[in-house]
C-alpha positions as CSV (number, residue, x, y, z in Angstrom):
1,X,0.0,0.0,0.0
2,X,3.0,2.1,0.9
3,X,4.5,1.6,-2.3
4,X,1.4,2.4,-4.6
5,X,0.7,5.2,-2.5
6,X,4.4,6.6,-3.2
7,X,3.7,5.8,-7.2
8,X,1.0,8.0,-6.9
9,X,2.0,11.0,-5.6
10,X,5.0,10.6,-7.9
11,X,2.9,11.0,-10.9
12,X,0.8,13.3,-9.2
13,X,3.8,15.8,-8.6
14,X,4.8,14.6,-12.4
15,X,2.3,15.5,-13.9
16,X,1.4,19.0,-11.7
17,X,4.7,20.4,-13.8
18,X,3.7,19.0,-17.2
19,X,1.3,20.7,-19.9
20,X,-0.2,18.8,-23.0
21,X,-1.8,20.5,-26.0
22,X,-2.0,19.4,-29.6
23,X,-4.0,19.2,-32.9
24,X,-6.1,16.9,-34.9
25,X,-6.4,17.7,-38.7
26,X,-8.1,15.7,-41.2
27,X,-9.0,15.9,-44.8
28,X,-11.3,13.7,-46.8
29,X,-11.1,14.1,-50.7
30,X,-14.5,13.4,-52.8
31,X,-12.5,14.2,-56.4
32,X,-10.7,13.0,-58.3
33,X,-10.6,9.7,-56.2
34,X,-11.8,9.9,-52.4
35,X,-8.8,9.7,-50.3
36,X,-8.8,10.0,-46.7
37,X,-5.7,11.9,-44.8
38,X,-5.6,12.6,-40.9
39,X,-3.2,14.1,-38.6
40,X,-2.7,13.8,-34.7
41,X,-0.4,15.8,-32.9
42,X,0.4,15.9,-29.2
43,X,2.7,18.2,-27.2
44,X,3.8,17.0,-23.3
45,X,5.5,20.1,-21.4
46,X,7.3,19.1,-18.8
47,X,10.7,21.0,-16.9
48,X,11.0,23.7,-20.0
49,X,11.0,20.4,-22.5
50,X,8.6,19.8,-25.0
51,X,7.9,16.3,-25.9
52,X,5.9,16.1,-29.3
53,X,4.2,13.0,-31.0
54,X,3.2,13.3,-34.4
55,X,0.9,10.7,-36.4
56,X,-0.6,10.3,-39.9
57,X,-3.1,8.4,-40.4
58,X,-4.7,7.4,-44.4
59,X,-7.7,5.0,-45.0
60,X,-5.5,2.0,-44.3
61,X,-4.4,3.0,-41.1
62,X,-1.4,4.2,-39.1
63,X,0.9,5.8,-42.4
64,X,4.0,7.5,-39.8
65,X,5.0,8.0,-36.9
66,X,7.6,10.7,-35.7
67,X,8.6,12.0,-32.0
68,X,10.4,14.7,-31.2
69,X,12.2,16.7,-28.0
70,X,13.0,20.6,-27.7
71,X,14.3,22.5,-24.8
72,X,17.2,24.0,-22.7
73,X,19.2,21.7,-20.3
74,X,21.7,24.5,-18.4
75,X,23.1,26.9,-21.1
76,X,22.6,24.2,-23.5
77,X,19.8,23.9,-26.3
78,X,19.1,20.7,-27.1
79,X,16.8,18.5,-29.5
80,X,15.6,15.9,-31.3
81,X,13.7,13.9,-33.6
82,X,13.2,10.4,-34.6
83,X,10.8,8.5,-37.7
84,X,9.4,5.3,-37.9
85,X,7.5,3.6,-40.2
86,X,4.4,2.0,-39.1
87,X,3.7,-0.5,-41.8
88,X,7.2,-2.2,-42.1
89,X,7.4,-1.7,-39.0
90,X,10.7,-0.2,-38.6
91,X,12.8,3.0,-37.9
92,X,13.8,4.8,-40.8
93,X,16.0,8.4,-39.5
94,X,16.8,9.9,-36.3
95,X,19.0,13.6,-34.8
96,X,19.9,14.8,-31.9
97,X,21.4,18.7,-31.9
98,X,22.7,20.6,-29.1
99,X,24.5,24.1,-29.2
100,X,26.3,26.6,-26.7
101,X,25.7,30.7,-27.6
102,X,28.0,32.8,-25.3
103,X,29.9,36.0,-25.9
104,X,29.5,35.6,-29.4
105,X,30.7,32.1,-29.2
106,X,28.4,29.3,-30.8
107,X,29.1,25.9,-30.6
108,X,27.2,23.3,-32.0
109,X,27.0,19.5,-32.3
110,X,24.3,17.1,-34.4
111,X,24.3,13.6,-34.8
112,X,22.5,12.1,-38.0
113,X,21.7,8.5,-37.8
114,X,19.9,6.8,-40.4
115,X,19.4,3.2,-41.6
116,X,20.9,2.0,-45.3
117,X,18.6,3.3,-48.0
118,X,16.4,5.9,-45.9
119,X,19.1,8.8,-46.1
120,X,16.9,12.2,-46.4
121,X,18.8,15.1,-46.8
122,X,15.8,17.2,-46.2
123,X,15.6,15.9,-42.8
124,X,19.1,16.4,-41.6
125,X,18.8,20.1,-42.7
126,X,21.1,20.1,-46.3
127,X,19.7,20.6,-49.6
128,X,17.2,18.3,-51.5
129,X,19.5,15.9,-53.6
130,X,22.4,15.7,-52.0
131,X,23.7,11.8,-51.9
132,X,23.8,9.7,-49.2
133,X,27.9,9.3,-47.6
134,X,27.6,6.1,-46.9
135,X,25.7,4.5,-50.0
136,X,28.5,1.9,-49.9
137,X,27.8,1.0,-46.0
138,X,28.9,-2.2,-45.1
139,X,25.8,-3.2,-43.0
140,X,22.5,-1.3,-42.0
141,X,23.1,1.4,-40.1
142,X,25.2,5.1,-40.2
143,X,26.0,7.9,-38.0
144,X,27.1,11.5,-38.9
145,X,29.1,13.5,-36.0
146,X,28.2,17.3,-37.3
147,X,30.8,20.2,-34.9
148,X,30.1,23.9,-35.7
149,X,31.5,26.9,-34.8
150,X,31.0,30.6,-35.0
151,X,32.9,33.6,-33.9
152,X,32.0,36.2,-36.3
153,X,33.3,36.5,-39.3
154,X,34.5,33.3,-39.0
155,X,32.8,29.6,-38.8
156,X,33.7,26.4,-38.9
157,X,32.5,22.7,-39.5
158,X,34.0,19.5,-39.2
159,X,32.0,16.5,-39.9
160,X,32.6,12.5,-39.1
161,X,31.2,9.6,-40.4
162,X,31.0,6.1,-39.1
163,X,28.9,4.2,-42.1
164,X,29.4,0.7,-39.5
165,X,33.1,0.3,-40.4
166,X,34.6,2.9,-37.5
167,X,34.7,6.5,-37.2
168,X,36.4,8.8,-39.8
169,X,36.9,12.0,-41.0
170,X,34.4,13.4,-43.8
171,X,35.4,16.9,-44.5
172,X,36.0,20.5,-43.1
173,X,34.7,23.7,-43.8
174,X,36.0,27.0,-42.7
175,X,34.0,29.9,-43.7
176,X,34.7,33.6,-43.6
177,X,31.4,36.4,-44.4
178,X,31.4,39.9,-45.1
179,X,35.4,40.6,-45.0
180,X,36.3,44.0,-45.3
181,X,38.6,44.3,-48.4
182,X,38.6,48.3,-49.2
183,X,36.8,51.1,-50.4
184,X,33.6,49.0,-49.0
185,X,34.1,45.8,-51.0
186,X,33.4,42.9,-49.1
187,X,33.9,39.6,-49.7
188,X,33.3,35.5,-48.9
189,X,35.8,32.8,-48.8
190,X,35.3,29.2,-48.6
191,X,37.7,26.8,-47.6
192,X,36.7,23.0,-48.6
193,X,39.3,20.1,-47.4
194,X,38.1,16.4,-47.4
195,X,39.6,12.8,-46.3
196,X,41.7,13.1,-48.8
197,X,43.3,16.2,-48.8
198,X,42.4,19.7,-50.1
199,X,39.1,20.2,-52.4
200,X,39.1,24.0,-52.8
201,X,39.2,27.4,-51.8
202,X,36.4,30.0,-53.1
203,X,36.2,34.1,-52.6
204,X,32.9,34.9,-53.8
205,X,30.3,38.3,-52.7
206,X,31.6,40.7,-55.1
207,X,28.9,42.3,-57.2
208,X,29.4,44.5,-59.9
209,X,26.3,47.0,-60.6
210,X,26.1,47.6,-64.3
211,X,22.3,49.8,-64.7
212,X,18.7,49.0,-64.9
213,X,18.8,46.9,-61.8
214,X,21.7,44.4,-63.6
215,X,24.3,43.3,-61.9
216,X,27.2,40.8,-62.3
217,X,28.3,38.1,-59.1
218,X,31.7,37.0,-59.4
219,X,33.3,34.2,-57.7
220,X,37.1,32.3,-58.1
221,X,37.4,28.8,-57.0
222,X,40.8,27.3,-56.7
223,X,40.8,23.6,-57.3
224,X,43.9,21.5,-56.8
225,X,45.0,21.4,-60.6
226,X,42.3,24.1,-61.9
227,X,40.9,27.4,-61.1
228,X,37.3,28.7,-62.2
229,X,35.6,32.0,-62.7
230,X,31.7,32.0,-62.3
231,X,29.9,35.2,-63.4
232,X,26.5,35.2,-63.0
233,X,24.5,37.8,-64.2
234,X,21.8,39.0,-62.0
235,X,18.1,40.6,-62.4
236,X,17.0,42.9,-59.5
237,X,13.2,43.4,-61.4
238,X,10.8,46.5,-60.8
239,X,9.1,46.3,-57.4
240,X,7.1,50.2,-57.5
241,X,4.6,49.4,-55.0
242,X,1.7,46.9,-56.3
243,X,4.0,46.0,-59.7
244,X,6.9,43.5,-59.9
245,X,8.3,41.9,-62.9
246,X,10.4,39.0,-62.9
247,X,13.3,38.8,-65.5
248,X,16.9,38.2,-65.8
249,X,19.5,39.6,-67.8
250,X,20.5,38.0,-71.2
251,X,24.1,37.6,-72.1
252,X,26.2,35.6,-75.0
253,X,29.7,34.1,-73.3
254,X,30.6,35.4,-69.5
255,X,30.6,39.1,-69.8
256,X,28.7,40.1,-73.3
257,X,25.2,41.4,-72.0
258,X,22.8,41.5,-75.0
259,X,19.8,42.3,-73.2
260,X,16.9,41.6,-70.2
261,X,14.6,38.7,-70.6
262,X,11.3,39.3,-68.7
263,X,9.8,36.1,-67.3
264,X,6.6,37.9,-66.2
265,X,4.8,40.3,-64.1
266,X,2.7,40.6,-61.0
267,X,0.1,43.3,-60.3
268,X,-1.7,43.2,-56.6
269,X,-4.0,45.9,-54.9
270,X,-4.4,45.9,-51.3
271,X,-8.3,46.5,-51.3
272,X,-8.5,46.3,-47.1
273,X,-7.0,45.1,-44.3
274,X,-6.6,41.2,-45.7
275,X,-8.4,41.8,-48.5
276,X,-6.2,41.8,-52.5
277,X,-6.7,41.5,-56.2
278,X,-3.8,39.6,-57.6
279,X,-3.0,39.7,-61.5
280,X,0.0,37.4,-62.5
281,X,1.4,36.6,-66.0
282,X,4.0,34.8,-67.4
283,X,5.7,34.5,-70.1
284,X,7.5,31.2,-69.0
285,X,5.7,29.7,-66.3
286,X,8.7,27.3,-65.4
287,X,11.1,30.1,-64.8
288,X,13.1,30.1,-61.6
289,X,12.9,33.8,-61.4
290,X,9.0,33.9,-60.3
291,X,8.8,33.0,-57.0
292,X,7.7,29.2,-56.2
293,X,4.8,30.1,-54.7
294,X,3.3,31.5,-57.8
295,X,4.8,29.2,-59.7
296,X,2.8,26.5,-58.0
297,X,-0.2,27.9,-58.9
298,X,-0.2,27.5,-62.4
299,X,-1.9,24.0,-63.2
300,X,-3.8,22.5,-66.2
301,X,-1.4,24.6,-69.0
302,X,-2.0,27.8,-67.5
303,X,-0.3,31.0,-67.6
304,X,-1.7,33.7,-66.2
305,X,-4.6,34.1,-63.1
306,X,-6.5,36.6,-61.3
307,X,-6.6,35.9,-57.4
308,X,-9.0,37.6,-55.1
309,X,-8.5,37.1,-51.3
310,X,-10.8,38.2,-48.6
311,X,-11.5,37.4,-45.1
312,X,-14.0,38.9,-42.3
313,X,-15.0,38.6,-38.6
314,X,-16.2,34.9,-37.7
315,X,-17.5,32.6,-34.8
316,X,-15.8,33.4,-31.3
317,X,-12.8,36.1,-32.6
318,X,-11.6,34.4,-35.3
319,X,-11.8,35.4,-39.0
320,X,-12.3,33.4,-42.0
321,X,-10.0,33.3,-45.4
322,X,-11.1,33.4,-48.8
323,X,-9.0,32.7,-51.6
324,X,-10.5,32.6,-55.1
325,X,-8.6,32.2,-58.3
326,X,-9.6,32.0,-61.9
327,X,-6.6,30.7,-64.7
328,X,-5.8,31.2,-67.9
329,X,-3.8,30.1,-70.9
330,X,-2.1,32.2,-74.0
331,X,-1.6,29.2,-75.9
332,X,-4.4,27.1,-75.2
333,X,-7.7,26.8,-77.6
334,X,-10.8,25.6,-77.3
335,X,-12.4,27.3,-74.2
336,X,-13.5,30.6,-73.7
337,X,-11.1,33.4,-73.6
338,X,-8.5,30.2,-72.9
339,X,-9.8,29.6,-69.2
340,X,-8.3,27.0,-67.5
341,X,-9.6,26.2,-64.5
342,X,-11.7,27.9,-61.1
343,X,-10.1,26.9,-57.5
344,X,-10.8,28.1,-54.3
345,X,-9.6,27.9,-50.2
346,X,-12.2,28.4,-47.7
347,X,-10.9,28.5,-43.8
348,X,-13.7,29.5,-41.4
349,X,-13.7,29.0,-37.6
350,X,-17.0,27.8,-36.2
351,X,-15.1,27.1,-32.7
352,X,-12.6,29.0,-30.7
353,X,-10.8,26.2,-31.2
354,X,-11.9,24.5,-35.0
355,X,-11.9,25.2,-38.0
356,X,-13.3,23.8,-41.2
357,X,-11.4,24.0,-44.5
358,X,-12.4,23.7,-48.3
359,X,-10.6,23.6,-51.2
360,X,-11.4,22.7,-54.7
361,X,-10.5,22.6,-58.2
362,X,-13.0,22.7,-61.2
363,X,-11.2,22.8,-64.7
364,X,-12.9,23.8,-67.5
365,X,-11.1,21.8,-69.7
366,X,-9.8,17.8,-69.5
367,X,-6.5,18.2,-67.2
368,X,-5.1,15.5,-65.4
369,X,-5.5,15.0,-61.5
370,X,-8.7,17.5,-61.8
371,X,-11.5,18.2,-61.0
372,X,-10.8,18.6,-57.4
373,X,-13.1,18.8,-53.7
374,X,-11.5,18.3,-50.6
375,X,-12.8,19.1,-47.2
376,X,-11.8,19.1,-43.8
377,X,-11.0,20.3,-40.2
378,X,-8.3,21.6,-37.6
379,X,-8.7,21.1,-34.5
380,X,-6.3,22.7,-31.5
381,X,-6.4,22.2,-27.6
């Protein structure tokens, strides 16, 4: 009795210091196929920590599983995160990061650890594509030892690898940013050396204005039996209050600049508070210079769109959003004035604490993946 009374008032004092929120969000598609997607997340506060759980769920069932820590242990921030996957089962990635900020000191350590084939760059924080280090591993598992430091200009990072074979040295990287050089130039340098000896050495920031908002970034990299020059030629674009164009200057070679190619054009009016008319064309809708968020937007051949967005006092505070958008094509025949398709995004609180979304797409033409409807709810607490 002693003993489960002592359990008790363990959890009781346990729990007294601990917090849990979270939110459910769901989505049930009726077009083009009806698909079922549902998420549960859950938060546990407890000593400055939080503890999170995160769940997907599809029509079959459980579809992943994540957990994850964040918090401050001394002068230390520390966290983590770590994936499964339900229906194998098994455990796909996992990191742990910790880092030190004093005087203008930062110190910083992650470990990666991931399992042979599940290596996701996204995860461990470098850019989409970049290959898996141990794709050669001798048996199932890896580990990444990431150490960082900064005192300004300077930082530095030294990485280790043990891909189940020991631990060894992957590469260094000592960075230097925004150098004074003279008569305000500043520059970048880069200083790459690997296992096997010395990869390169960069300077890179300088920018040479030409006019019309062109400009010219020049960088040297010093290889170990070569040494490059990249110019590349830079756009700045119009931004006079509710107009920006997108372009980038045109050149034949490295330095002969023939002209400015203009990728498209935005116009938006701010009619109210969070209310806008949007107007967007382009000339080539793939172009990197638009911004991805418009250039997601374009879908079933279109080109060109009018957005309007407005929103308005709803159930207990809240506000709804409105977003309606109508596309177009330049190219396209065979439907008036070469419309595209009609889509739409509807968020409206009901509850202080839910609210129900819509979305939907509604072509006006044969495009594949559409029509489009899609409904369904968050909910917080």
């Amino acid at each position: 009795m002693k003993r489960a009374l002592a359990a008790l008032l363990v959890i009781v004092g346990f729990t007294g210091f601990a917090m849990f929120k979270g939110e459910w969000t769901a989505k049930v598609c009726l077009l083009p196929s009806t698909t079922l997607e549902s998420g549960l997340t859950l938060t546990y506060t407890v000593a400055g920590f939080d503890i999170t759980s995160t769940s997907t769920f599809g029509a079959a069932g459980l579809t992943g599983q994540a957990f994850s820590f964040k918090g401050a242990l001394g002068p230390f921030s520390l966290s983590g995160k770590m994936r499964f996957d339900p229906a194998t089962p098994a455990y796909e990635v996992g990191q742990l990061v910790t880092s030190f900020d004093f005087a203008g000191v930062k110190l910083g350590l992650t470990v990666n650890h991931w399992r042979d084939g599940e290596w996701d760059p996204v995860y461990f924080g470098y850019p989409a594509g970049t290959a898996d280090p141990c794709s050669a591993a001798i048996t199932g598992a890896n580990l990444q030892y990431v150490f960082t430091t900064t005192i300004a200009p300077v930082s530095l990072r030294v990485r280790y690898l043990d891909c189940s074979a020991g631990t060894y040295f992957q590469d260094l990287l000592v960075e230097l940013k925004g150098v004074e050089f003279c008569c305000g130039i500043k520059y970048n340098a880069s200083l790459s050396f690997s296992k096997e000896g010395f990869s390169s050495l960069t300077f890179s920031g300088l920018n040479i204005p030409l006019c019309c908002g062109v400009s010219l970034d020049v960088s040297v990299t010093f290889g170990v039996s070569s040494k490059t020059v990249t110019i590349t030629p830079k756009f700045a674009g119009f931004a006079e209050a509710c107009f920006t164009v997108w372009g980038a200057p045109t050149t034949t070679g490295l330095i002969n600049w023939t002209g400015i190619r203009i990728d498209g054009y935005r116009v938006r009016c701010t009619l109210a508070d969070c209310n806008y008319l949007e107007y967007v064309h382009a000339f080539d809708p793939a172009a990197t210079t638009i911004p991805s968020a418009i250039r997601a937007k374009f879908i079933c051949g279109a080109n060109e769109y009018l957005e309007l967005g407005f929103c308005g006092p709803a159930c207990c505070g809240g506000k709804y959003d409105v977003n309606l958008r109508i596309l177009w094509s330049s190219t396209t025949t065979g439907t008036l004035f070469g419309t595209r398709a009609f889509v739409g995004a509807v968020k409206i609180p009901i509850m202080t604490n839910f609210t129900l979304n819509l979305d939907f797409v509604m072509p006006v033409a044969e495009c594949a993946g559409y029509p489009s409807f899609c409904f369904g709810w968050t909910f917080t607490f």
